[in-house]
C-alpha positions in Angstrom: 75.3 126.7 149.5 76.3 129.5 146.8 73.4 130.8 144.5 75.1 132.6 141.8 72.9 135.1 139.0 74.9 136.4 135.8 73.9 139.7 134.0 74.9 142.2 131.4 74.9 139.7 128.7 73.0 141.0 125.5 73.1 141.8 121.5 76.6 143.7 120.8 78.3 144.9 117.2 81.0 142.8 116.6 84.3 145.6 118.0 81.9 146.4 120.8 81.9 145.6 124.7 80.5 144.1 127.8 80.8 143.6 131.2 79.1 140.6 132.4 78.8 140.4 136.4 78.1 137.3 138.4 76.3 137.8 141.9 76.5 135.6 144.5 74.5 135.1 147.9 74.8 132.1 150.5 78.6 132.3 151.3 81.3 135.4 150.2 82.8 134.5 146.7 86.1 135.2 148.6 86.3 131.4 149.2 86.1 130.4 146.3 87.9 130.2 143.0 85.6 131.7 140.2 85.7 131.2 136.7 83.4 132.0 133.6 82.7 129.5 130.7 81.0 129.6 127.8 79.3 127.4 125.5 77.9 128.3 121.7 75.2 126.7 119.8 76.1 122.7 119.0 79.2 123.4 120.9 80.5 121.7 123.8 81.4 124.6 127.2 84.6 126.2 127.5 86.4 127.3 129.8 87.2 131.4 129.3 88.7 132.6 132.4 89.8 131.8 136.1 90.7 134.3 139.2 92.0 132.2 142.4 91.3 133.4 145.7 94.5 135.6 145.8 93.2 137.0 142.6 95.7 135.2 139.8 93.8 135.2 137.0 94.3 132.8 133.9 92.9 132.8 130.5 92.0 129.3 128.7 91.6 130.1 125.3 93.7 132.1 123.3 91.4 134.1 121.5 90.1 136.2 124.5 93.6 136.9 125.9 94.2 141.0 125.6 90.2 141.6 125.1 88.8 139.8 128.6 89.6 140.4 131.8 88.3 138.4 134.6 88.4 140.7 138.0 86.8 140.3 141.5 85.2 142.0 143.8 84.7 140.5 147.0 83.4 143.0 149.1 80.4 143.1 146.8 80.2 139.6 146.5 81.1 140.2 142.2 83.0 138.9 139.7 83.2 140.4 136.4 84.1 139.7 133.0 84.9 142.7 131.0 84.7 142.0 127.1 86.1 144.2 124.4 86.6 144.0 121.0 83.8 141.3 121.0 83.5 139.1 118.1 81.0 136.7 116.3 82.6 133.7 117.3 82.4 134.7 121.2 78.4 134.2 120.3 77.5 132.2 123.7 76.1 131.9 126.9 78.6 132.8 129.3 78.1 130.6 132.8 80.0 131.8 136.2 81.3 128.9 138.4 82.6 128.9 141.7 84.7 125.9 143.0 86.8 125.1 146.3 90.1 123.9 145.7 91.2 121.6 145.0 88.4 120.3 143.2 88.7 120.6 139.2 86.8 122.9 137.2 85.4 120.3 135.1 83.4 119.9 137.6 82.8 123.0 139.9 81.0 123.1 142.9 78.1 125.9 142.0 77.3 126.8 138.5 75.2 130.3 138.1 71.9 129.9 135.2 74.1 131.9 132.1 73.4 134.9 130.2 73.6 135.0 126.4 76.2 137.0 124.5 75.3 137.7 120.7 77.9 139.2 118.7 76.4 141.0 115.3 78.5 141.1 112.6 
């Protein structure tokens, strides 16, 4: 069993940044795959960003490429999403998941509660 708590979410200026973090306890996020979605307001959730256990990362949508970076940090037990140059439309809660391959992400094995992102324009 992984329990997984996301922080740093919060009310930004649109060109501004974040870092969101994503703890987890039970078993070391060093087995796992880890990825962050996100899901506005009447919208459906989104994949943002993967890191394999090796650390390859991969971005899923192209608007976030060159502003978030996904990282790990498995001696703490982290993983992070940095955000810069946020904008309205990344307005969301932002989830962390953690999933054993080679099960698909649309339907990971642990899902953390989500922290909300507001971008000010």
């Amino acid at each position: 069993q992984v329990q997984l708590v996301e922080s740093g979410g919060g009310l930004v200026q649109a060109g501004g940044s974040l870092r969101l973090s994503c703890a987890a306890s039970g078993r070391t996020v060093g087995s796992y795959a880890m990825a962050w979605f996100r899901q506005g307001t009447g919208k459906e959730r989104e994949i943002v960003a993967t890191i394999n256990r090796s650390g390859f990362t991969t971005y899923w949508i192209d608007s976030v490429k060159g502003r978030f970076t996904i990282s790990r940090d498995n001696a703490k037990n982290t993983v992070y999403l940095q955000m810069n140059r946020l904008k309205p439309e990344d307005t969301a809660v932002y989830y962390c998941a953690a999933n054993q391959p080679p099960r698909s992400w649309s339907n990971p094995n642990y899902w953390g509660q989500g922290t909300q992102v507001t971008v000010s324009s």
